[in-house]
N, C-alpha and C positions, 0 to 999 in steps of 0.2 A: 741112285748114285751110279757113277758109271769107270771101271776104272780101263787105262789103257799103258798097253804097251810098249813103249817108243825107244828108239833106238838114234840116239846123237848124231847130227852129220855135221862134224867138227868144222870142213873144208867150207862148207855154205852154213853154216851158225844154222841149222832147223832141227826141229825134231821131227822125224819118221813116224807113224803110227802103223805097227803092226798087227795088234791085234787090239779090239776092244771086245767088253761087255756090261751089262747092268749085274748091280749087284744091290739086295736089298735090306735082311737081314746079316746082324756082324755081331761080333763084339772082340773086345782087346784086352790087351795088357800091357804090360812095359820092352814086351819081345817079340810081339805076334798079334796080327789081325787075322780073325776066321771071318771068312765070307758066308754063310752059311748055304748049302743047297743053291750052288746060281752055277755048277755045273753041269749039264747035261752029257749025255755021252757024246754027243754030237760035236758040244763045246771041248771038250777032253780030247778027242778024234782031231779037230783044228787045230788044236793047238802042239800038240804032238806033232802034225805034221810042220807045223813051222818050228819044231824042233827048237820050242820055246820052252819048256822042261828042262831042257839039258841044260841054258844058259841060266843056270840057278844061282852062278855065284857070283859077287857083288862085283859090278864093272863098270866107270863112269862111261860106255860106249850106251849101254841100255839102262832104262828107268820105268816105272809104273809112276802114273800118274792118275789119282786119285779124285774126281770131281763130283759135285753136286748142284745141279739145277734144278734150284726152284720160282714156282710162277703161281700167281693168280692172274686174275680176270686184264687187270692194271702194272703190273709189274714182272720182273724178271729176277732173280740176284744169283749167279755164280759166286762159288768156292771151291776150291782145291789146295793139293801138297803133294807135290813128290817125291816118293821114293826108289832108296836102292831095288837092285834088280835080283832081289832073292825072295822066290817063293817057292809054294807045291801043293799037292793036293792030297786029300784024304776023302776017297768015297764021290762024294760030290761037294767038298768043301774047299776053296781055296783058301791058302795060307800064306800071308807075305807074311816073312820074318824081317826083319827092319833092326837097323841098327846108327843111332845117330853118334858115335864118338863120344859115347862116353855121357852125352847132354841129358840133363833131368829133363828138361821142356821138350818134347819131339815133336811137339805140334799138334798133337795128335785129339789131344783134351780141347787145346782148342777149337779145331775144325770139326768136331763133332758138338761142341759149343756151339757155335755158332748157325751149324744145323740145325741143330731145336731153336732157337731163338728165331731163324729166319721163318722155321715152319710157322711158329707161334705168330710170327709178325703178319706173316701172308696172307696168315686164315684170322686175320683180323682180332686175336687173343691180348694183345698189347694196348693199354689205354697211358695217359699221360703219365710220367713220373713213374710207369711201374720199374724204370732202369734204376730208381732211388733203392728199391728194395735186395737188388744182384749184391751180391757178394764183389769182393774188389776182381775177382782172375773175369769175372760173369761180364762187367761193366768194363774190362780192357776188350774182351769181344765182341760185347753189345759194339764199342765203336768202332773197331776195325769193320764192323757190316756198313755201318754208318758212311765209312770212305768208301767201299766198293758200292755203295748205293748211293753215294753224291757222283760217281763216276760215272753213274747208269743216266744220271737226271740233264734233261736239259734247263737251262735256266730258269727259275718261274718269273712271271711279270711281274709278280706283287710284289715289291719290292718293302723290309721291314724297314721300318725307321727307331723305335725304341720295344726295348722287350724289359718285365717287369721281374726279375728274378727272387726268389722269397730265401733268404738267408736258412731258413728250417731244412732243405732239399741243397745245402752245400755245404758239406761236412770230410770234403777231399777234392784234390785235383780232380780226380774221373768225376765225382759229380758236377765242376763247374761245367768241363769240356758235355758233358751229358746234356747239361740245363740249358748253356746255352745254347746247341746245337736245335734240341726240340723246340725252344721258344723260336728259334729263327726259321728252321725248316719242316716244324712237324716233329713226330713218332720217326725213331730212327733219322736224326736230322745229323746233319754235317755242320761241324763247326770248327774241326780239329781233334784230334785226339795228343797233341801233346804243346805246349807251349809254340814252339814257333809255329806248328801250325797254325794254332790260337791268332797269334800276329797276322799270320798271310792273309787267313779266311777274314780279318776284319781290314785291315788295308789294303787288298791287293785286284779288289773287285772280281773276284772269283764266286760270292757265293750273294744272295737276293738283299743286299742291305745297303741301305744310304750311307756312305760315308761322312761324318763317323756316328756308328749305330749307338745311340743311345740307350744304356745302360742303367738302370735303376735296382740296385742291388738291396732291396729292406730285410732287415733284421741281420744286418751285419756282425754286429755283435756273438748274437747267434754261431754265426759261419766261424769268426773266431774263435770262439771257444770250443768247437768243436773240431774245426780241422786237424787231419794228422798231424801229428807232431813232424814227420820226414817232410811235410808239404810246408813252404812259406807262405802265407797268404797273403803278405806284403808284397811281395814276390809278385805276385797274378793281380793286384791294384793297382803295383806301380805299372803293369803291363799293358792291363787294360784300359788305364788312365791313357796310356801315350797314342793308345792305338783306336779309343773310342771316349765318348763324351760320359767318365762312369759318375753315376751319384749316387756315395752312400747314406743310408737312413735306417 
């Protein structure tokens, strides 16, 4: 991971980058991320001299910005989050203290989510359907990767004409956007992650399918009686009916 610096330049919309570094071992809480051992004296001596210490207290002119890239042989996938501009050190430990207004969600769970998943994914740990077994927070990140990873792809040629979905592995919203994503584009496939996505990605010719992509939904029944109660299933038939050729069985 690598985090940086940066300082707003409101006049020209950019951000600056003042200082960066990697950083490898961490852990958090709901006040505080420790960086563990990723200062050297050297690093502490730098940053000191840009008189980056002093500027400890929260100021929308400066921010830390938090990133992770990773790669295999075949791939690439970027993540990040930014935050406020208050930190420090201890020893050789950096310390942002972070403060989001009060908000339960800071992000924070997520993006470290979504770090193991990708590591998992890269090094080839992920076979079909394992997104069925995530918990519901697991499977809203599984496809946020999903969109930054159809943003990385060029088009493929094969283009899908019918994918065959099994009613047992659709027992919620995140699993249909899950299923039909992988049946269309693969492990970590892109299909949408929320209804109108769902729309775009099948009529808008944005993603590798014949319009309209034929839909075979079996064990329907199934998917009914299991879906959440908050989720309409009707809802996501009468959707996919209008936007693709669906047949239940």
């Amino acid at each position: 991971m690598k985090i940086e610096f940066l300082k707003h330049d409101y006049e020209n919309e950019l951000d600056i980058l003042i200082y960066s570094l990697n950083v490898d071992e961490y852990h958090y809480d709901h006040e505080k991320i420790i960086f563990n051992d990723c200062l050297t004296h050297q690093i502490i001596t730098e940053m000191e001299e840009l008189k980056l210490f002093i500027r400890t207290k929260k100021d929308d002119t400066f921010g830390i910005y938090l990133s992770c890239h990773q790669k295999n042989t075949r791939e690439n996938i970027n993540d990040g989050m930014y935050f406020p501009f208050d930190f420090t050190y201890q020893n050789n430990d950096l310390i942002i203290t972070y403060s989001f207004d009060g908000e339960e969600d800071t992000g924070l769970d997520g993006f470290f989510k979504r770090k193991d998943l990708i590591y998992k994914y890269l090094n080839g740990e992920f076979g079909k359907k394992d997104w069925f077994n995530l918990n519901a927070f697991d499977k809203k990140c599984w496809l946020d990767i999903t969109y930054r990873k159809a943003q990385l792809e060029k088009m493929n040629d094969c283009i899908v004409k019918e994918i065959i979905l099994d009613g047992f592995y659709i027992q919620s919203e995140l699993d249909l956007y899950c299923y039909i994503g992988e049946e269309v584009c693969g492990i970590l496939g892109y299909m949408g992650y929320n209804s109108m996505a769902l729309r775009d990605c099948l009529e808008d010719n944005i993603r590798p399918i014949q319009y309209p992509l034929r839909i075979v939904w079996k064990n329907f029944e199934y998917s009914k009686e299991k879906f959440n109660q908050n989720d309409d299933i009707q809802y996501f038939v009468d959707l996919i009916s209008q936007y693709a050729d669906l047949k239940i069985c």
